[in-house]
C-alpha positions in Angstrom: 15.4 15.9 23.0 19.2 17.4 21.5 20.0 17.9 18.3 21.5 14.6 17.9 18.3 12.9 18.8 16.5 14.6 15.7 19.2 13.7 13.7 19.0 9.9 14.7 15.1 10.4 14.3 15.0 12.1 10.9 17.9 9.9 9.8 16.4 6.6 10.9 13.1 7.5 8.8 15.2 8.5 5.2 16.6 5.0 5.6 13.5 3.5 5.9 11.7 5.4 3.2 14.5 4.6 0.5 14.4 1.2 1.7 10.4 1.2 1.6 11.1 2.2 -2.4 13.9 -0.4 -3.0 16.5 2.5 -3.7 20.6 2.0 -2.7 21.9 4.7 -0.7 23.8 5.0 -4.2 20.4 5.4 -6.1 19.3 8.2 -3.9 22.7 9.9 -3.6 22.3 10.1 -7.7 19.0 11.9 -7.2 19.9 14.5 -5.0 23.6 15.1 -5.8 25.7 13.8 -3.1 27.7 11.1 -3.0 26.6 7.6 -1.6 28.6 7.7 1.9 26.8 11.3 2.6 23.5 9.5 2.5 25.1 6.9 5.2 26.2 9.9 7.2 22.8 11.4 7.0 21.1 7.9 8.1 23.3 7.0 11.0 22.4 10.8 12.2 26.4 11.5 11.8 25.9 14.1 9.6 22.9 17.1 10.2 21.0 17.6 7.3 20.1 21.3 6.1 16.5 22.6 5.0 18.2 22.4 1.3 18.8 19.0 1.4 16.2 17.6 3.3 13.8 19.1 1.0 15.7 17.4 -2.0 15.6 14.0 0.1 11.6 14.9 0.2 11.1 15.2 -3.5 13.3 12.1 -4.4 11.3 10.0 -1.8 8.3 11.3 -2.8 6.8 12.4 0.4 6.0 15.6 2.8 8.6 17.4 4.8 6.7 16.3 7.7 7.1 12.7 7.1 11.1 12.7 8.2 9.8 14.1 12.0 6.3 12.2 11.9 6.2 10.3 15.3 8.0 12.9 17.5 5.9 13.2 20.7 4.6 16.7 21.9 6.8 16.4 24.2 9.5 16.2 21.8 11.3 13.1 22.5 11.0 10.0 20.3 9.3 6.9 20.9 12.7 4.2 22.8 11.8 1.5 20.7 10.5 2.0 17.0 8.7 -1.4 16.3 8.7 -0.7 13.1 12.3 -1.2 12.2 11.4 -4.9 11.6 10.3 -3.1 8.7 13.6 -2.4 8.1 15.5 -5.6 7.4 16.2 -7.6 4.5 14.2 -10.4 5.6 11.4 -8.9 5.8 11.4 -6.5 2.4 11.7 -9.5 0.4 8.9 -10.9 2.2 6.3 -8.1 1.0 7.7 -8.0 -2.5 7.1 -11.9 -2.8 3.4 -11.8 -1.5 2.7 -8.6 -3.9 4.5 -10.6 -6.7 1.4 -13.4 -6.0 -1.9 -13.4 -7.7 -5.0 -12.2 -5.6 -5.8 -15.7 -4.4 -2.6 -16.5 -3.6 -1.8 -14.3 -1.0 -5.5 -15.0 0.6 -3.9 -18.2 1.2 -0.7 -17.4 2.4 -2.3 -15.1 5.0 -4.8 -17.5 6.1 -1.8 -20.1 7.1 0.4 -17.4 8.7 -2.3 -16.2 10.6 -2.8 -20.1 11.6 0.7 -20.4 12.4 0.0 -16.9 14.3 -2.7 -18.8 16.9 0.1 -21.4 17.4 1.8 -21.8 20.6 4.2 -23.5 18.9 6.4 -23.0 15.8 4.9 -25.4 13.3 7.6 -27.5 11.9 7.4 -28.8 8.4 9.5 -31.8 8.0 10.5 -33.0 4.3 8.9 -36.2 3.3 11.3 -39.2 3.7 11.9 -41.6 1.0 9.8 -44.7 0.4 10.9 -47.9 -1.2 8.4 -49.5 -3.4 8.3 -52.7 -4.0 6.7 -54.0 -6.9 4.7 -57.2 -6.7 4.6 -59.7 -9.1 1.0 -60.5 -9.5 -0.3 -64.1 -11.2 
């Protein structure tokens, strides 16, 4: 593992913690004193980080040191394909705020039909109702 590795690691997991909190790279830059493109540079692993900094970025995200190199292998390289960067996107944040913005029994129920739609073969497809004429009869 190089030095760039680590930083591509350790940058990869401040991105996902601020994101995890629903912070802008422009929120976290105002906690730690940096402007918002450092905090880019820092989590596209352009930019090293020092012990000083990274143990700011620690105190603003609210977790260990250890967290930024949690899942580097004894060996010391990094897992190819992080799975959870699907974490990561847009899609998917909104997603979890929405359920946890549901009342208890609500989300029982969503979970119960995406886990249906999980056994599924296929993807289910939901079509919209098509209109319907009535026709009134006279009656008499």
């Amino acid at each position: 593992m190089t030095a760039i590795d680590v930083n591509l690691y350790v940058g990869k997991r401040l991105r996902r913690r601020r994101r995890q909190l629903g912070m802008t790279q422009e929120d976290l830059s105002k906690l730690v004193g940096v402007n918002y493109r450092q905090i880019h540079k820092y989590e596209v692993g352009q930019n090293q980080l020092s012990a000083g900094r990274l143990y700011a970025l620690s105190k603003a995200l609210d977790v260990n040191l250890s967290y930024f190199f949690t899942g580097i292998l004894s060996d010391g390289s990094v897992p190819a394909n992080d799975d959870d960067d699907i974490l990561l996107t847009n899609e998917t944040l909104e997603l979890v705020r929405t359920y946890y913005r549901m009342s208890e029994r609500a989300r029982r129920l969503f979970l119960q039909t995406m886990q249906e739609f999980g056994r599924t073969e296929v993807d289910p497809v939901i079509e919209e109702p098509k209109p319907t004429l009535h026709v009134l009869k006279k009656v008499g």
